[in-house]
VODRENVO-202640 format. One record per residue (C-alpha): residue number from 0; x, y, z. Coordinates in pm, 1 decimal. Layout:
NODE num       c1       c2       c3
NODE NUM        X        Y        Z
...
END
This chain:
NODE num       c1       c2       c3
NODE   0   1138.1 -10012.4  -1203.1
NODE   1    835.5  -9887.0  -1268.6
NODE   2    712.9  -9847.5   -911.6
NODE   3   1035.1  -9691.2   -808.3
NODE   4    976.7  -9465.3  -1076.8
NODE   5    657.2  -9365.8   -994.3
NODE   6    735.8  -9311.8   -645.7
NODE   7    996.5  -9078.9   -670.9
NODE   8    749.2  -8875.9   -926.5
NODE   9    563.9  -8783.7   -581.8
NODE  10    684.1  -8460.9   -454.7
NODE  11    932.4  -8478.4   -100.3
NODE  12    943.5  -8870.6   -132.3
NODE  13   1273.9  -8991.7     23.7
NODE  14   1465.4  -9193.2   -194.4
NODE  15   1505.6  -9472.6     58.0
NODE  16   1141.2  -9512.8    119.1
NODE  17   1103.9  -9542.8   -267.5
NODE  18   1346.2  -9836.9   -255.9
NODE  19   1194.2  -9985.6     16.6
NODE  20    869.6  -9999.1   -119.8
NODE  21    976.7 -10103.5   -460.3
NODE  22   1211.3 -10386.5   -331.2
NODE  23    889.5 -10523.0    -89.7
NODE  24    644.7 -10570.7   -420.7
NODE  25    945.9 -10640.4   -618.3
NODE  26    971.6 -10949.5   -386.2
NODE  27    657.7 -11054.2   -369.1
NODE  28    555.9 -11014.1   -700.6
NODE  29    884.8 -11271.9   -799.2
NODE  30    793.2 -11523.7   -531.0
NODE  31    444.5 -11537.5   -700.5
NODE  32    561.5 -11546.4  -1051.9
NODE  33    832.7 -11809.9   -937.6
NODE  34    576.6 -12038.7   -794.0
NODE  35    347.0 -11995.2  -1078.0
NODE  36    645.7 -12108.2  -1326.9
NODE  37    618.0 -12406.1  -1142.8
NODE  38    279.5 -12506.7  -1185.8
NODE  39    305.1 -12386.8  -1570.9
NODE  40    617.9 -12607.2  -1671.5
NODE  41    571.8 -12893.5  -1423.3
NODE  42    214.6 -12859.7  -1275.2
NODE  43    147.7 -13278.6  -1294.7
NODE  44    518.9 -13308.3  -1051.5
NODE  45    429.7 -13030.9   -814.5
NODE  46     36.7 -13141.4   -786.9
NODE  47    190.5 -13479.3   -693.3
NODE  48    438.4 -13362.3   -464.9
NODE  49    229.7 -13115.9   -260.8
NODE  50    -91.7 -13380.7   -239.9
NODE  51   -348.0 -13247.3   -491.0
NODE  52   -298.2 -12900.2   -316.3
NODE  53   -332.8 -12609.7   -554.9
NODE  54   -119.8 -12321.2   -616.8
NODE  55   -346.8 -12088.1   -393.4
NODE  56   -267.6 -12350.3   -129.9
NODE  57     77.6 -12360.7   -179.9
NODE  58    122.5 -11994.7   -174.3
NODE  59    -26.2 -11963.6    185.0
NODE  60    213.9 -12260.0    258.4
NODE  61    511.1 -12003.7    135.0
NODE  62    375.3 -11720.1    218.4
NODE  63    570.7 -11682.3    566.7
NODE  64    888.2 -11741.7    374.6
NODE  65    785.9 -11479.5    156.1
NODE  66    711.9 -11221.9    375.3
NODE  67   1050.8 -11250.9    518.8
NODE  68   1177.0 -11250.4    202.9
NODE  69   1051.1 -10941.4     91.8
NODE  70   1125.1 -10746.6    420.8
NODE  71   1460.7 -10866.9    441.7
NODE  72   1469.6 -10731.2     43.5
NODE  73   1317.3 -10406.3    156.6
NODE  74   1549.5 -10358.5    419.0
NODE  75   1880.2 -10450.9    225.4
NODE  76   1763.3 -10215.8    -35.9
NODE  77   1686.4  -9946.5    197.0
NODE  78   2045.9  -9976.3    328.5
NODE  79   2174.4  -9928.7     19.3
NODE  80   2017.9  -9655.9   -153.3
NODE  81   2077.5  -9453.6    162.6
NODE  82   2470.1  -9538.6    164.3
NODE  83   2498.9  -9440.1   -217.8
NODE  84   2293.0  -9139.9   -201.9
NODE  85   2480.0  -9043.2     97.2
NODE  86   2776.8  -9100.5    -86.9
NODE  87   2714.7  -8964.3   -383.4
NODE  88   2630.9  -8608.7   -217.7
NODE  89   2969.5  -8601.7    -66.2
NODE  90   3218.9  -8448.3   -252.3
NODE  91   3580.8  -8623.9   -296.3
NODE  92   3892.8  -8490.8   -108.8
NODE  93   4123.9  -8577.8   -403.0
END
């Protein structure tokens, strides 16, 4: 919220460009905390399972799962903010 607010505070920023920024770090920034919530509540299972790796090592493991996941956010988000500001400058016929 706060980076979509801060991006629309810059002068002739389109709102879908907002959102699609926003939604990519909004992404990324979950996948991280996600993974890190791992290591914090079950850090002994998930050294175990991933071989002694650490979480910097599992990251670059996920991180081509998170990239898609973030664009494919972006995009979806991007879709939407365009339809509903689209919509919501069109007056109603009834």
């Amino acid at each position: 919220w706060v980076l979509w607010t801060g991006l629309l505070l810059i002068p002739h920023m389109p709102r879908p460009v907002a959102a699609a920024v926003s939604a990519f770090f909004g992404s990324v920034a979950h996948t991280m905390l996600v993974i890190g919530s791992l290591y914090v509540f079950a850090g002994g299972m998930m050294t175990r399972t991933m071989g002694g790796k650490g979480y910097f090592a599992v990251m670059l493991l996920l991180l081509p799962n998170a990239i898609l996941e973030s664009v494919a956010a972006a995009v979806i988000c991007t879709i939407v903010v365009s339809s509903v500001t689209i919509i919501a400058g069109k007056k109603s016929k009834l």
